[in-house]
C-alpha positions as CSV (number, residue, x, y, z in Angstrom):
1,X,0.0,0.0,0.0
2,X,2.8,2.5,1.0
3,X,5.1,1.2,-1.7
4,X,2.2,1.8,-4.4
5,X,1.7,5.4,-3.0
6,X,5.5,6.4,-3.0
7,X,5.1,5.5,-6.4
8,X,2.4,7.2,-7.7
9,X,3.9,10.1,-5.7
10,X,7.3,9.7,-7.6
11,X,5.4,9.5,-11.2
12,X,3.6,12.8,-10.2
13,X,6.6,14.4,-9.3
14,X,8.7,13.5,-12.5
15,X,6.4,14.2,-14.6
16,X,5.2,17.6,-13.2
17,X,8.9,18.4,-13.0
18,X,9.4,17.1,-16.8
19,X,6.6,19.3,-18.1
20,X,8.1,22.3,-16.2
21,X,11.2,21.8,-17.5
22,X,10.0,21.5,-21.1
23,X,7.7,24.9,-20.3
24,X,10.9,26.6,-19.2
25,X,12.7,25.6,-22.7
26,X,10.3,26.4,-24.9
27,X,10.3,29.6,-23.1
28,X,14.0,30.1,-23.3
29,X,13.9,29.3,-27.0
């Protein structure tokens, strides 16, 4: 149960911070 949630949390986090990273490119460029 807690192994399932650290997951999810992890997915989440990667790709909210992929998404921001890819906003702040685009900006960039």
């Amino acid at each position: 149960k807690y192994i399932v949630r650290y997951h999810l949390a992890f997915v989440f986090i990667s790709s909210f911070s992929l998404n921001f990273s890819k906003q702040k490119y685009v900006t960039v460029n």
